[in-house]
N, C-alpha and C positions, 0 to 999 in steps of 0.2 A: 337641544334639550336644556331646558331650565336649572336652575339649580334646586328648586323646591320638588322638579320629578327626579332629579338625580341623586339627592341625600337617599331616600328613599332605596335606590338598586344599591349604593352606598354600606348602608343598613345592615342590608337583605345579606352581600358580601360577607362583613364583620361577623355578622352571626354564622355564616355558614362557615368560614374558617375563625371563627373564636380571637378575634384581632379586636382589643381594647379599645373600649369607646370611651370619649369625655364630651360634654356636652356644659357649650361656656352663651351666657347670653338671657336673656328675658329678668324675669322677677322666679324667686323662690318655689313661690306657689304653680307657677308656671310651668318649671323645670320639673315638679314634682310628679306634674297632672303627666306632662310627656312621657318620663321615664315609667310611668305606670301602665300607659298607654303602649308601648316598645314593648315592656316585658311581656303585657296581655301577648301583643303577637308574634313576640320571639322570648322565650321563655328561657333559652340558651344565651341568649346578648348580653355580651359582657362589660356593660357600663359600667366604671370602673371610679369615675368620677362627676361632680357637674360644680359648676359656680355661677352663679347669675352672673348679669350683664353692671354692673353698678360699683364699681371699686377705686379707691385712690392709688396712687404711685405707689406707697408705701404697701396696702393690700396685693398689688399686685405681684412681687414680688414674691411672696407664700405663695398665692395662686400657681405661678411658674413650678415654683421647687414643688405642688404637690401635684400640677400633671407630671413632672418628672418621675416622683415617686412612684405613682402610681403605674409607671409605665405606660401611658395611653399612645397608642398605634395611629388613632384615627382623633380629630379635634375638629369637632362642627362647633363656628363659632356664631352667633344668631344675636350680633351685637347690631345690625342697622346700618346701611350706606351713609357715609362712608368709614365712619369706625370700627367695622370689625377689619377693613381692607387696608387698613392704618395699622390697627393693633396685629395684626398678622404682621405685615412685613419689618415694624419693627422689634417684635418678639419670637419672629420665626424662629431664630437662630439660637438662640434659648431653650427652647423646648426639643432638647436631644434626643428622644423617648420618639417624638412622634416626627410619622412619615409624611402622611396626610393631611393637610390643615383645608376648612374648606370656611367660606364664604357662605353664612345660610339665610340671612335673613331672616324672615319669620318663620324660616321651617320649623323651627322649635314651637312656635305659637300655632301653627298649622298641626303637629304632633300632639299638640295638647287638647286640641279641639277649641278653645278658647277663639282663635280667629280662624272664620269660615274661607275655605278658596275659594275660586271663582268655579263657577260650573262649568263643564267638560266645551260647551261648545263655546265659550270666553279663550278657552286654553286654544281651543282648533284654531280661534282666528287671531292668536298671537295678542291679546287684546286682556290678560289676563291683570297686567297694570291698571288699565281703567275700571278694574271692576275694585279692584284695592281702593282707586282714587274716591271711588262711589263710599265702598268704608271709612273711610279714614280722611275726606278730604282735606280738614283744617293741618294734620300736620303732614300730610302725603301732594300736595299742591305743589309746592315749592320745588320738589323732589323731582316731578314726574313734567310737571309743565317748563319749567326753567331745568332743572339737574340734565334732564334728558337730550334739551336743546344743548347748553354747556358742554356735553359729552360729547356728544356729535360734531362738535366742534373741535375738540380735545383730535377727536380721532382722522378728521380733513386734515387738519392742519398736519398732524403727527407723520399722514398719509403722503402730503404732499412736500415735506420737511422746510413748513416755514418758519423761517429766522427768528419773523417776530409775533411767531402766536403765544409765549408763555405771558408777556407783560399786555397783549393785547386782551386777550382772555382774563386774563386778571382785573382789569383795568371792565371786565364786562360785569366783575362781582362772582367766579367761577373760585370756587372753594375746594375744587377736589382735585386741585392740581399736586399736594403732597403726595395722594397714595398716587395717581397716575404715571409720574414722573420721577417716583420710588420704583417703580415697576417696568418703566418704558426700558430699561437696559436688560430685563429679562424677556422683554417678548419675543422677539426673534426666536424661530425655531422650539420655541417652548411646546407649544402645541401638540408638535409630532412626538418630542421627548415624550410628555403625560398619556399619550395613547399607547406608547410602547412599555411604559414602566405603570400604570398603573393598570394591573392585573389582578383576578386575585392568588397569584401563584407570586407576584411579586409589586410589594404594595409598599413603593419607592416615590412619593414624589413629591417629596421637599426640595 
């Protein structure tokens, strides 16, 4: 399951046991149209905060102190590959208040109605990428034709544990070796931890 079907059951959760939402990512107007959209079909959800996607060092730092204040439970961040997977791992530990931090991409801009998804049968044959690429090609190219390639590489190598895939890869013009290699020391056994802690009887999984 995707992450743009899984904010969604995500959501659905938060609202049904009353667990703080913050919603960080897009433009203003954007954030605006979503949270109006949420409340139409959950009228209980308790969004609690939101800050667009656009802020300096110095900004960010309020931004932290006021998910904290706010207490938010749950944090969808819809900042864009590879930056929100950047700003997560180096602000996870910051954000005391919350459990849950997720990776969403355009799921905010999907919420708002603003950018259309792909039709159901795009979704059935996994192919939901190229119908984006069809939107968005000029800054979605790069991303999806090289990032993708890039990745797949990230992950043989990672697979096969070669020596010298960080500087060969690098040396290929691959850019998303900060968050990958931020991360590479928690993947082991992660996986099974998230399906056992994240319930919604217990919504653990920072």
């Amino acid at each position: 399951m995707n992450g743009t079907d899984f904010i969604p059951l995500v959501i659905e959760m938060a609202d049904k046991h009353d667990y703080k939402v913050y919603l960080l990512g897009t433009s203003d107007e954007v954030l605006d149209k979503a949270k109006s959209n949420l409340k139409s079909k959950y009228p209980n959800l308790n969004i609690v905060g939101s800050h667009n996607g656009f802020f300096s060092k110095e900004e960010e730092v309020n931004l932290i102190n006021d998910i904290n204040q706010k207490e938010a439970d749950i944090l969808i961040v819809g900042m864009g590959v590879p930056l929100q997977e950047i700003w997560i791992q180096e602000n996870k530990d910051k954000l005391t208040s919350v459990n849950l931090l997720i990776a969403g991409g355009a799921i905010i801009d999907f919420i708002s109605g603003t950018v259309k998804r792909a039709p159901s049968i795009w979704r059935k044959l996994r192919v939901e990428w190229a119908f984006r690429l069809l939107q968005e090609p000029k800054r979605l190219a790069k991303r999806y034709l090289i990032g993708n390639v890039e990745f797949l590489c990230y992950l043989f190598a990672y697979k096969y544990k070669l020596k010298t895939y960080t500087p060969a890869l690098t040396s290929m013009g691959c850019k998303y070796n900060k968050a990958i290699f931020a991360l590479k020391s928690e993947i082991d056994g992660t996986v099974n931890n998230l399906i056992d802690e994240c319930t919604p009887d217990h919504l653990v999984c920072k």
